[in-house]
C-alpha positions as CSV (number, residue, x, y, z in Angstrom):
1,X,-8.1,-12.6,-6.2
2,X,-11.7,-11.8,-6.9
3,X,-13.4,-9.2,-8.9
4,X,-15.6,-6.7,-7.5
5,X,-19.0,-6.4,-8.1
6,X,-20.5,-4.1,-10.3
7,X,-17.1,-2.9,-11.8
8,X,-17.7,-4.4,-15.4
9,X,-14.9,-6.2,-15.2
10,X,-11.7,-4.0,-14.7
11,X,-11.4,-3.8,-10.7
12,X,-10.3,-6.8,-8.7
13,X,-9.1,-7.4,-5.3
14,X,-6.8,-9.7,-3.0
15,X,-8.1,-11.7,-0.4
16,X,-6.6,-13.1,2.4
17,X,-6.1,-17.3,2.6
18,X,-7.1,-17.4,6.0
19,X,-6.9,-21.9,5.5
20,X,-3.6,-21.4,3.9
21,X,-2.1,-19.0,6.5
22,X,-3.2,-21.6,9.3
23,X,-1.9,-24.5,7.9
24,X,1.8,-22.2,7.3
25,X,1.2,-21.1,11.2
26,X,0.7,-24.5,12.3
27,X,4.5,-25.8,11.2
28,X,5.5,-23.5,14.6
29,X,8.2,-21.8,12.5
30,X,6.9,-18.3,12.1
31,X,8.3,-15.2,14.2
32,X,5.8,-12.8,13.6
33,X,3.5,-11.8,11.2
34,X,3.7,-8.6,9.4
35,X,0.9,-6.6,7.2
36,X,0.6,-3.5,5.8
37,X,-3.3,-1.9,5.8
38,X,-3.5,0.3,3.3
39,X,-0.7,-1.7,1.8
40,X,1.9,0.2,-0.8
41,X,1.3,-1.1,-3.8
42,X,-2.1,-2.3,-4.1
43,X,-4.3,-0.2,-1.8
44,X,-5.6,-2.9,-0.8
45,X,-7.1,-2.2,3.1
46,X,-7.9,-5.3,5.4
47,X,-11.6,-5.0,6.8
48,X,-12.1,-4.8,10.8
49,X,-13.2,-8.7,10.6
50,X,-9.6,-9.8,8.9
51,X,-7.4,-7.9,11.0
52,X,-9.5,-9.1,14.1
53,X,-9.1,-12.9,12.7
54,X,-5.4,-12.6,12.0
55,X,-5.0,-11.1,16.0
56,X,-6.7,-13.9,16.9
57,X,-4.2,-15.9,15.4
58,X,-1.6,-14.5,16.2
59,X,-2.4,-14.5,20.0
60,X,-3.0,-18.7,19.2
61,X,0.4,-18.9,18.2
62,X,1.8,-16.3,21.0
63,X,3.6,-14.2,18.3
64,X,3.2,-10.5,17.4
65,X,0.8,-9.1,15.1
66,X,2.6,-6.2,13.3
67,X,0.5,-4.0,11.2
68,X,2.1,-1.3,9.3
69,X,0.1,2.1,9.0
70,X,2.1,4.4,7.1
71,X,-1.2,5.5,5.3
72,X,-3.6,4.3,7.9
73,X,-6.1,5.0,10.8
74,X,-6.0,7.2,12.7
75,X,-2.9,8.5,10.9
76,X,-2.6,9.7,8.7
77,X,-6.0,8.2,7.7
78,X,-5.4,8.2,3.9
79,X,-8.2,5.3,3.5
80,X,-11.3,5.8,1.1
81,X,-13.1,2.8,2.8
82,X,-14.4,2.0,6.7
83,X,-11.9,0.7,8.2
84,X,-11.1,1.2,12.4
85,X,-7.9,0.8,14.5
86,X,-7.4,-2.2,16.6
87,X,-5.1,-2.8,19.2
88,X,-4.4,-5.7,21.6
89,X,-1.3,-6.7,23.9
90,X,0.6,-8.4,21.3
91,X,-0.2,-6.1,18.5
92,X,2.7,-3.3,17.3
93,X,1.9,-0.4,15.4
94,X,3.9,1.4,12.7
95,X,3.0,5.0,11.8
96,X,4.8,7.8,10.1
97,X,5.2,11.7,9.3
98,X,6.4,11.2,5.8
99,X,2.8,11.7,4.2
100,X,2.5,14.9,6.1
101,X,4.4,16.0,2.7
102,X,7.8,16.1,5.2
103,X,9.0,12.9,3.4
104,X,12.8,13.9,4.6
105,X,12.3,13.6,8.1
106,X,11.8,9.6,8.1
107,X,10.4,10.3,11.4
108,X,8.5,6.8,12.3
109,X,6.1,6.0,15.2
110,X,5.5,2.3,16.8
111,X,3.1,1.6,19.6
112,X,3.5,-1.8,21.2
113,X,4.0,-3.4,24.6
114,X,6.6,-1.6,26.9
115,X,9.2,-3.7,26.6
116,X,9.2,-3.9,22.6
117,X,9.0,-0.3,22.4
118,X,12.0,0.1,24.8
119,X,13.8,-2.6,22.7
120,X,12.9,-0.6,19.4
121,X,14.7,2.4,20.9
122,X,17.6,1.0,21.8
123,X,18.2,-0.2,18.5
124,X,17.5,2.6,16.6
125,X,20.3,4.6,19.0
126,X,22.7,2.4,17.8
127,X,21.8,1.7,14.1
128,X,21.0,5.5,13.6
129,X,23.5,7.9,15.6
130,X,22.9,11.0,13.6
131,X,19.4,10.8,13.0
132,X,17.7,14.2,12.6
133,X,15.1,15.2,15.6
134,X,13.3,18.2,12.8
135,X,10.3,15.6,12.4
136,X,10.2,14.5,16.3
137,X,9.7,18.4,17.1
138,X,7.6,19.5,14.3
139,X,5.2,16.6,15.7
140,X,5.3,16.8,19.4
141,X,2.8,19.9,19.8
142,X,0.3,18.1,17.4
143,X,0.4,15.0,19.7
144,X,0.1,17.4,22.8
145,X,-3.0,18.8,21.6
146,X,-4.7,15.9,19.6
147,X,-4.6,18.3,16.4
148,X,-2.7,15.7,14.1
149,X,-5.8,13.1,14.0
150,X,-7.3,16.3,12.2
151,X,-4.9,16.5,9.6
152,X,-5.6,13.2,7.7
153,X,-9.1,13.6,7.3
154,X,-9.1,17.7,7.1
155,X,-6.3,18.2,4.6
156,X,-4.9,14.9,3.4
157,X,-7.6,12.6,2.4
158,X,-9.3,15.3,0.3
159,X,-6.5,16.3,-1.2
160,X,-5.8,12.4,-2.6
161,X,-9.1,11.2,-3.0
162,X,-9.6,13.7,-5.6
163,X,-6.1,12.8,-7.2
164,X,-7.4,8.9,-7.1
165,X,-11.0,9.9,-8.7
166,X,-9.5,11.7,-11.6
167,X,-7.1,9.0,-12.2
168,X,-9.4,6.0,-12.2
169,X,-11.2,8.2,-14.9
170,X,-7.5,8.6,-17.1
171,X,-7.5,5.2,-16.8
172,X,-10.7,4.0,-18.0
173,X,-11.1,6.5,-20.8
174,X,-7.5,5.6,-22.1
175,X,-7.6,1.7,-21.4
176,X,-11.3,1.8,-22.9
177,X,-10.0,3.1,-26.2
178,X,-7.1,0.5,-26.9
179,X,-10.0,-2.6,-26.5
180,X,-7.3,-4.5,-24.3
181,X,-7.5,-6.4,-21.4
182,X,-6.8,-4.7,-18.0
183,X,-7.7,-4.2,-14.8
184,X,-6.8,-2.2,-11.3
185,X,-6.9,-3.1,-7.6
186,X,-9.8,-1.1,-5.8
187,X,-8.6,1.7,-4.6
188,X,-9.1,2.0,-0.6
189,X,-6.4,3.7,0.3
190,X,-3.1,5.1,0.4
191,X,-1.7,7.0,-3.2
192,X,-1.3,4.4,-5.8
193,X,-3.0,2.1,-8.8
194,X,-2.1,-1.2,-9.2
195,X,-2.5,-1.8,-12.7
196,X,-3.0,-5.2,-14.1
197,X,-1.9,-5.8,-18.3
198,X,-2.6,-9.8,-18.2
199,X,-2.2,-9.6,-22.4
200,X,1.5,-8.5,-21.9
201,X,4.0,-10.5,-23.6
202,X,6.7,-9.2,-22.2
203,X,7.8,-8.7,-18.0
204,X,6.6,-5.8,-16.1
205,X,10.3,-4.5,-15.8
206,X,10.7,-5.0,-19.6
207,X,7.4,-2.8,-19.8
208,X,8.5,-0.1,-17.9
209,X,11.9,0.4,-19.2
210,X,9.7,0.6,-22.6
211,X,7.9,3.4,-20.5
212,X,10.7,5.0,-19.1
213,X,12.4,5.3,-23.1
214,X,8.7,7.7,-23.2
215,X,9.5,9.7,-20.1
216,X,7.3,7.7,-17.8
217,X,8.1,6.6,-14.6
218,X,7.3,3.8,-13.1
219,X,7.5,0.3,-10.4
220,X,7.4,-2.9,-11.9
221,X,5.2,-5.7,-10.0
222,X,8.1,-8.4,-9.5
223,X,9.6,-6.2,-6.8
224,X,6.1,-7.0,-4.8
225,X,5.6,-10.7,-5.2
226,X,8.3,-11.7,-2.3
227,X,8.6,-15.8,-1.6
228,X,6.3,-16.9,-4.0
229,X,7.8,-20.7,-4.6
230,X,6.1,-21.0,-8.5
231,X,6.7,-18.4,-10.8
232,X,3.5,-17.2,-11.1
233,X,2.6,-15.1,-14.1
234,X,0.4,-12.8,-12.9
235,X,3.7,-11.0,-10.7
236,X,5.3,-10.0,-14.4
237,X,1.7,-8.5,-15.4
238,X,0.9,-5.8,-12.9
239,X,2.9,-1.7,-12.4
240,X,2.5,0.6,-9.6
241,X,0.9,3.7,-10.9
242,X,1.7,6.8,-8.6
243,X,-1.4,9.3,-9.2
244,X,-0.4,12.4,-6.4
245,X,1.5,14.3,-9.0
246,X,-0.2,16.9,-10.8
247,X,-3.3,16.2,-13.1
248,X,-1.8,16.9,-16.4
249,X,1.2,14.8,-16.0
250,X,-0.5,11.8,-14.2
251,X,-3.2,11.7,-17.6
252,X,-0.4,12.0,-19.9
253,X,1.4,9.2,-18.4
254,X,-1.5,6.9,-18.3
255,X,-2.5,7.7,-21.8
256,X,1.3,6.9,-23.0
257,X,1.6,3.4,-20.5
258,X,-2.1,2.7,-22.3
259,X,-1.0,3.3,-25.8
260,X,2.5,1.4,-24.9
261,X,0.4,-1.6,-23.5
262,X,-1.4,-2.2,-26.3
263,X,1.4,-2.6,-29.0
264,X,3.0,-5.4,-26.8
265,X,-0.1,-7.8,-26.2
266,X,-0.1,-11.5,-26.8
């Protein structure tokens, strides 16, 4: 983790350990490597240069470089920060309708190499034998035409980026008042905050079934924190913050997790 500059203290960021991640590649027992860019919970978008490194790696090792882009570029583009998309012969992509606002239709989207893309849908014909072809029509005219790279930057990003704004102020103002320590993940893309409370004395799923006793709703960091070895504290410390809901609601909810947070601090 680092902080970021300039932000006084209350927004940090992960980083990639590029050493670490070579020295894990270099036991020759990994499949594949997987990342999500923006990722669900953090936000947290990989720059041009890391993704480009990690390919890099990837193609060393000969395994594939998945990269999951349910918010991403070019769709549906839900990123507040530069970031392009990269492709190479052992790269699959991962897209999907459901932030179109048509979250039933599941509908998902992979590019990759011919034969891993023929694999994919054999698979999914036998593991889903009544799946519903709504989303797959909806979609196939905006492919046709090129129209639904418009749709994330037209209609979408506006939309969230002004959900995201007035958020980051809820939190500050209400954060700011109770003089405890806290911080978020920058914010470059896809819907959520990741909050960090590193004065809580009690587990982020002991927090928010506090929260949930007050009406407020939300995801716990230890579901995030997969394969860690050591128990690390930071993992209990840290809630997923959805801010697309309406303004009201989304500042009464951070003002009650704020006011919650601060009678359970070490």
């Amino acid at each position: 983790m680092e902080w970021v500059d300039g932000a006084q203290g209350h927004v940090f960021k992960y980083r990639l350990d590029f050493e670490a991640l070579k020295n894990r590649l270099g036991q020759g027992d990994i499949a594949a490597m997987l990342i999500s860019r923006p990722t669900n919970p953090t936000g947290n978008v990989l720059s041009d240069e890391e993704v480009a490194r990690l390919s890099c790696l990837a193609e060393e090792h000969e395994i594939p470089l998945i990269i999951d882009q349910a918010y991403g570029v070019p769709f549906p583009a839900l990123v507040y920060t530069e970031a392009r998309p990269y492709w190479a012969p052992h790269i699959i992509l991962l897209f999907s309708l459901s932030k179109l606002g048509l979250p039933g239709t599941r509908t998902g989207i992979v590019v990759a190499p011919a034969p891993v893309a023929s694999a994919i849908a054999s698979m999914t014909a036998v593991a889903g034998l009544a799946n519903s072809n709504l989303g797959q029509r909806m979609v196939l005219p905006w492919l046709e035409d090129g129209s639904i790279l418009e749709m994330g930057p037209r209609w979408l990003r506006p939309f969230y980026d002004a959900r995201r704004f007035r958020a980051r102020e809820f939190l500050h103002n209400a954060f700011e008042k109770t003089g405890i320590p806290w911080a978020r993940h920058a914010d470059e893309g896809a819907f959520f905050h990741w909050l960090w409370l590193p004065g809580l004395q009690m587990t982020s799923r002991g927090f928010c079934q506090r929260l949930k006793q007050r009406k407020v709703l939300t995801v716990p960091g230890e579901y995030f924190f997969h394969g860690l070895k050591e128990d690390w504290p930071h993992r209990h410390q840290c809630l997923r913050i959805n801010y697309s809901g309406p303004e009201n609601v989304v500042r009464e909810a951070i003002e009650i997790i704020a006011d919650e947070a601060a009678k359970h601090q070490r």
